[in-house]
N, C-alpha and C positions, 0 to 999 in steps of 0.2 A: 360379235355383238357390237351394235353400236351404243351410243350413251349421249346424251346430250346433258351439260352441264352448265347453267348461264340466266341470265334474267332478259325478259323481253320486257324494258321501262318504256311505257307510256304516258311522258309528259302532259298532256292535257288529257280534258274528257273528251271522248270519244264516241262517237253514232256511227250509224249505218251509210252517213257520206262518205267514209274511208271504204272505198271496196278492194275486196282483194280475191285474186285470180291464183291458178296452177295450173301449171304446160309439165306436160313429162318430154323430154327427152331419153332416145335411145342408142347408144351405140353398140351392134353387134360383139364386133370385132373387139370391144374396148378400146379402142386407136383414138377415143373424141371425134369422130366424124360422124356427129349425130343425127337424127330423124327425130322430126316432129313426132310424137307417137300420139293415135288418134284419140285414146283415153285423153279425156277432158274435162273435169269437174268445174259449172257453172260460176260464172265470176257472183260474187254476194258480197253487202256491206258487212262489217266485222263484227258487228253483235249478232247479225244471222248466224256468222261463221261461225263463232264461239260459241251458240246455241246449240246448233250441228254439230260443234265437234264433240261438244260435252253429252247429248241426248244420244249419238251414234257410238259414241267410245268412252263411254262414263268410266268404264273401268281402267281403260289404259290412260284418260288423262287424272284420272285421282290423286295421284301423287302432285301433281302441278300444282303450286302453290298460290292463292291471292288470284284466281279466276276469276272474273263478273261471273254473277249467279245467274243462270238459265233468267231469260227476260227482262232481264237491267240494262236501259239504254234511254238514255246514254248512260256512259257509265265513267266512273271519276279516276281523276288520275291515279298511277300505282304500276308495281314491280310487278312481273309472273315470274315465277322462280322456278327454276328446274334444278334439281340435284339429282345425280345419277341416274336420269330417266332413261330407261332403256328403250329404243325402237320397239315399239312390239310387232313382233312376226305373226300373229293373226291377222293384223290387218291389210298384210301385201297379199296378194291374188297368189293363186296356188299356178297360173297357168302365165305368169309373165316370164318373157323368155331373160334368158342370163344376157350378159355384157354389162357394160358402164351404164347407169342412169343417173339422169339431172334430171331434176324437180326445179322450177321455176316458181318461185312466189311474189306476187308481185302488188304491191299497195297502189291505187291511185286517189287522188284527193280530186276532185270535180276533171276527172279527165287525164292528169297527169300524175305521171310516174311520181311517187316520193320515195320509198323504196323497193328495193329487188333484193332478195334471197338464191343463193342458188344452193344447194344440195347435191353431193356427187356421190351417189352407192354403188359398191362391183356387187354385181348379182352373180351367182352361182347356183349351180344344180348338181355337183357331183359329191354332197356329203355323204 
């Protein structure tokens, strides 16, 4: 089980000019010699996002604390809090194959990178 524990602080107010993007990466073998993997979810500004993510997964991000509410944008400065949230395993695909995966997240402000996230999970299939 994974868990994330940590606050995402957003200094200023915020709109839909921050867009933000995810690339998966795959590596078979687990070695890091990774492939683009074709799975690609549309890059959108981050009040879409957070709309989306909250409308698609109300239930696994409930626990996340100090969210903008569904339709608030811009929305004002403030902490999102995670305490013990656990990955939820409903939401990965029953059909992706095992090895290492990177998640790429990626912020841009009119075009340019402000930050990148990477994420690194071993996936398995022999429980």
């Amino acid at each position: 089980m994974t868990v994330l524990n940590g606050s995402f602080i957003l200094p200023t107010w915020m709109n839909n000019t921050l867009e933000l993007s995810l690339d998966l990466f795959h590596s078979r073998l687990g070695n890091q010699q990774f492939n683009h993997y074709p799975m690609k979810l549309p890059s959108c500004g981050i009040c879409d996002f957070l709309d989306n993510l909250q409308m698609s997964y109300e239930k696994q991000v409930a626990e996340l604390e100090n969210l903008p509410a569904i339709g608030e944008c811009p929305f004002s400065p403030r902490s999102v809090i995670m305490r013990d949230f656990a990955f939820p395993q409903e939401v990965v695909s029953q059909v992706m194959p095992r090895g290492l995966w990177k998640a790429l997240v990626t912020a841009r402000l009119e075009g340019k990178v402000v930050v990148q996230y990477y994420f690194l999970v071993k996936g398995y299939d022999d429980f």
